[in-house]
C-alpha positions as a LaTeX table, in Angstrom:
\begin{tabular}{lrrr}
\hline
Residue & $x$ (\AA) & $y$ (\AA) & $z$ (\AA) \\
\hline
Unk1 & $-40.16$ & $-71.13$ & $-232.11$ \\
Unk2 & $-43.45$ & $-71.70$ & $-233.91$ \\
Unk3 & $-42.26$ & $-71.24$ & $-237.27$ \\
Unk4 & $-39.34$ & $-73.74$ & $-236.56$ \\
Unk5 & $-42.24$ & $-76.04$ & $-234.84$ \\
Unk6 & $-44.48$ & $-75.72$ & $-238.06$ \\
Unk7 & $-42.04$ & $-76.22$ & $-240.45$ \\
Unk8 & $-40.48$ & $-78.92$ & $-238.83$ \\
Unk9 & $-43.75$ & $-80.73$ & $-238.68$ \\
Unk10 & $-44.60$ & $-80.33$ & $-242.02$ \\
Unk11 & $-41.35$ & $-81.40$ & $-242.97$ \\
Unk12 & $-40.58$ & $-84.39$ & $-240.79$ \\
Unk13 & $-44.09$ & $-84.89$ & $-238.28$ \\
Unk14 & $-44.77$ & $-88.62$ & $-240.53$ \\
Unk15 & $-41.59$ & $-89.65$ & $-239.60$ \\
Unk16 & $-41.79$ & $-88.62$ & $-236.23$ \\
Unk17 & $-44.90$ & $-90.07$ & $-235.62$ \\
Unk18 & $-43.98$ & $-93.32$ & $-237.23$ \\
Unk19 & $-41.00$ & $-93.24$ & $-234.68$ \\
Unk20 & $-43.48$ & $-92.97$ & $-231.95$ \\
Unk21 & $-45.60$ & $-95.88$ & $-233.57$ \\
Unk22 & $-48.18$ & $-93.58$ & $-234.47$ \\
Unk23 & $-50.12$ & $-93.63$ & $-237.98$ \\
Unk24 & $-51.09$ & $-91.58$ & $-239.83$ \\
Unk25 & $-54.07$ & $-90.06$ & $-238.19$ \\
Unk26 & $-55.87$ & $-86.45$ & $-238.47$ \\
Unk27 & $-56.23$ & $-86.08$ & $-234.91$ \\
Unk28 & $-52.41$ & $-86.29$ & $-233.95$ \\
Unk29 & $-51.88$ & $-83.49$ & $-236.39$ \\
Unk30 & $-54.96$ & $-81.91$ & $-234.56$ \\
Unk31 & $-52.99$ & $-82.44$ & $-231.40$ \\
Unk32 & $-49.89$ & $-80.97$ & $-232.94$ \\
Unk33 & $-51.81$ & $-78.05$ & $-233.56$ \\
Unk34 & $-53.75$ & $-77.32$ & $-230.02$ \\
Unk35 & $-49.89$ & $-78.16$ & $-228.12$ \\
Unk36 & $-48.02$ & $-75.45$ & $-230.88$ \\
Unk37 & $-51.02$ & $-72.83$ & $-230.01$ \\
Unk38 & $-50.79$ & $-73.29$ & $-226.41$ \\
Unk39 & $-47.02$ & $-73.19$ & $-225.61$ \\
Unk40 & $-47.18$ & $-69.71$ & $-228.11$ \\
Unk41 & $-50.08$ & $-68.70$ & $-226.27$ \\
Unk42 & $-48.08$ & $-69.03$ & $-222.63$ \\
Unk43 & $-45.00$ & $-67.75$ & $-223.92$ \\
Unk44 & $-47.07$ & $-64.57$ & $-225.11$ \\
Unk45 & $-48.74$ & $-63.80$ & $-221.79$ \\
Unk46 & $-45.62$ & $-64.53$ & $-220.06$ \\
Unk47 & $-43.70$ & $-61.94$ & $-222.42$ \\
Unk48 & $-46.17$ & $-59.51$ & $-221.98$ \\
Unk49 & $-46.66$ & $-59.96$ & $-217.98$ \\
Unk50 & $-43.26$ & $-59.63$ & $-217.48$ \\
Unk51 & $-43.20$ & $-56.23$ & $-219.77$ \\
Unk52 & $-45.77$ & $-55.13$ & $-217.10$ \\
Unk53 & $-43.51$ & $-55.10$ & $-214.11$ \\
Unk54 & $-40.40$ & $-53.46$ & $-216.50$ \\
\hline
\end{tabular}
């Protein structure tokens, strides 16, 4: 999931952010970034809780 989220932001975030009628600003990437670390983060906790109860 992150990989595919990276890449596709490298690849295509300009475009997607023009489509949202955003520029090309430094702090949307920023944003990109703390979202993409945060949704890994949960999904890593979760993972790991649920290997708990197993």
């Amino acid at each position: 999931m992150g990989l595919s989220a990276a890449y596709g932001f490298a690849i295509g975030g300009r475009s997607w952010l023009a489509g949202l009628g955003h520029g090309p600003d430094p702090t949307h990437q920023a944003e990109f970034r703390l979202q993409l670390t945060r949704m890994l983060g949960a999904h890593m906790v979760e993972e790991s809780a649920s290997e708990a109860v197993d």
